[in-house]
N, C-alpha and C positions, 0 to 999 in steps of 0.2 A: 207569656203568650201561649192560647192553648194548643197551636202546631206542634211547640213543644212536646206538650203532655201529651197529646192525643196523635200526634202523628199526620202527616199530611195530607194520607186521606179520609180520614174519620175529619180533619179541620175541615176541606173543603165543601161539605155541605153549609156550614155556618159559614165559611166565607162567600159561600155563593146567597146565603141568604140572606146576611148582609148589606151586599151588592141591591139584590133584589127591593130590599126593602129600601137601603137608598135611592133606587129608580123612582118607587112608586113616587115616595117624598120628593124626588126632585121634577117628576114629571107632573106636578100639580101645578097648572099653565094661569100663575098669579095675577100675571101682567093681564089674559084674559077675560078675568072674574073683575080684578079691580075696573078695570072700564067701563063691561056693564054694570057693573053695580052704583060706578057712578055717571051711568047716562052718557059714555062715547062711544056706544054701540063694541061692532067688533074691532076687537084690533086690530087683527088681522086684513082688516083692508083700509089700515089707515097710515098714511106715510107707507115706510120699507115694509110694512107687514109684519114686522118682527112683535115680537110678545113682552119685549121685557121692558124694563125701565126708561130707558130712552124713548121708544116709541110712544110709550105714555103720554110724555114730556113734550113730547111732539106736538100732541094735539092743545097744547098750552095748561095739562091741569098739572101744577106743581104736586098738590098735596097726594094726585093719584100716582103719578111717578116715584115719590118720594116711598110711598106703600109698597110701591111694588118693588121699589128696590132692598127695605127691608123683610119685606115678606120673602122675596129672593134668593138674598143672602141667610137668612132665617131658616128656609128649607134646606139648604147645604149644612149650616153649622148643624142643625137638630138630626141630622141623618148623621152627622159625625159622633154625637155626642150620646148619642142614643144606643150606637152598635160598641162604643168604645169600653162597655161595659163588658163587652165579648174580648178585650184586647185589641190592641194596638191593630193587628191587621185586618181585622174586623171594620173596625172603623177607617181605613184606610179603602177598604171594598165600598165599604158606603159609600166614603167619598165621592170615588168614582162609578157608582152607580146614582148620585146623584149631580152628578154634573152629565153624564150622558142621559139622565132622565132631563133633564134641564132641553136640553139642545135635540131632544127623538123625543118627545114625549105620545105616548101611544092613543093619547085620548085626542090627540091635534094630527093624526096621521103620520107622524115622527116628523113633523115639521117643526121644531120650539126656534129658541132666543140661541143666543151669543152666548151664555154661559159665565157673563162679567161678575155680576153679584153673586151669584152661587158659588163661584170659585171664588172672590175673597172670603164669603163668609163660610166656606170648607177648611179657606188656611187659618182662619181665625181660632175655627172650633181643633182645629187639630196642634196648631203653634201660636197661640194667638201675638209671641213678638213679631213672627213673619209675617201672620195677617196683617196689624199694625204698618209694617213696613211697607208690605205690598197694596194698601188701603193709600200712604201717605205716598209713595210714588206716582200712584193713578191720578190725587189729589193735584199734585205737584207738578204733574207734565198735564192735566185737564187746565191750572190757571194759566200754566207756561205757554200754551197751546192753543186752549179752546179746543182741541181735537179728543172727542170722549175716545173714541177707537184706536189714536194712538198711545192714549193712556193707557189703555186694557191692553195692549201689544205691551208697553214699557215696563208694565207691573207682573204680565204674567211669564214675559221673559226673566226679568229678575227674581221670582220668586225663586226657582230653584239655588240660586245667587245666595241668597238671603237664607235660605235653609243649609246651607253648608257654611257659613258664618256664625249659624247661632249653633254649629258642630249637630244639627238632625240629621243626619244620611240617611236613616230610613225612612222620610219622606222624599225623599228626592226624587227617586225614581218616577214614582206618582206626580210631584209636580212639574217632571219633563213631561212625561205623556200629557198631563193636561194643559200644560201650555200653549203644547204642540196643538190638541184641541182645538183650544182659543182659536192661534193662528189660522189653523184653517178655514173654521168658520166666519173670521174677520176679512177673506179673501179677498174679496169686493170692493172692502174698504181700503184694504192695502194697494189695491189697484189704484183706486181711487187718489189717496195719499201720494201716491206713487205721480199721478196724472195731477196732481195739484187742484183736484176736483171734489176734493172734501171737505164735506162742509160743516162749520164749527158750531160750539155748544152756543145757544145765543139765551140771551133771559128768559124770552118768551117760550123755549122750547129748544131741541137739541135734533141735529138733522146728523145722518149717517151712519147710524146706530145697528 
């Protein structure tokens, strides 16, 4: 790792750049572009407003949801995998400068998404057993459920679970803070949940996302 060689402050500009350059990559607003591109206007005023995958799915187009969810997750892993050539911590800045690119993105007035796909596909690109895990628990409690947002609770709670299993501790830390993320931004929904006023993933489309 190069804090090692080079010392903590000589690291911290590469870790800051990092970070930075995971932003941009996760601040690229997918859910957005796929819409208009395929003719449902803006997202942003369709259903919750939300930008990512779900909301897609909302408006009934499978295959533009389906896009958006790996273009998504896609922008998390390649911010991971891209800085990871700097070391481990590097790519761990990424990470989370692409999942707070994800959820502030500066080209949408820091308004973005939930943060669901981009945080599996950051654990995938960084652990990919725990991504795996955390991919089959969301999976697991979405057929158990029907409820997409208490999946993404279920999975991002356990992810740090799942990295101290497969003996990673130096992701853990990062995947508490980003959980904790999640959580917050699912607020709504937890209310929601909470009030038994959440409404589930149906064929035709997926509400409360």
């Amino acid at each position: 790792m190069f804090h090692t060689i080079l010392g903590w402050e000589r690291a911290a500009p590469w870790l800051a750049t990092a970070w930075a350059g995971g932003y941009l990559l996760g601040s690229i607003p997918f859910g957005v572009l796929v819409a208009r591109a395929r003719g449902l206007g803006d997202l942003r005023k369709v259903g919750s407003g939300n930008i990512g995958a779900t909301n897609v799915l909302r408006t009934g187009d499978r295959w533009g949801a389906g896009l958006t969810l790996l273009l998504d997750a896609g922008k998390g892993a390649a911010a991971v995998l891209i800085f990871a050539l700097w070391g481990p911590l590097a790519a761990m800045a990424a990470a989370l400068g692409a999942f707070v690119g994800h959820l502030f993105p500066v080209w949408l007035k820091f308004h973005g998404g939930k943060g669901v796909a981009t945080f599996l596909g950051l654990l995938l690109a960084l652990h990919w057993p725990t991504g795996l895990a955390a991919l089959a628990t969301w999976l697991g409690v979405a057929l158990a459920t029907r409820y997409s947002s208490l999946s993404a609770l279920i999975a991002a709670a356990l992810a740090p679970v799942y990295l101290i299993a497969f003996d990673r501790w130096g992701e853990v830390l990062l995947a508490c803070v980003l959980a904790v993320a999640l959580w917050l931004a699912h607020w709504a929904n937890i209310r929601r949940l909470l009030r038994g006023e959440e409404s589930k993933i149906r064929l035709g489309g997926a509400h409360g996302g």
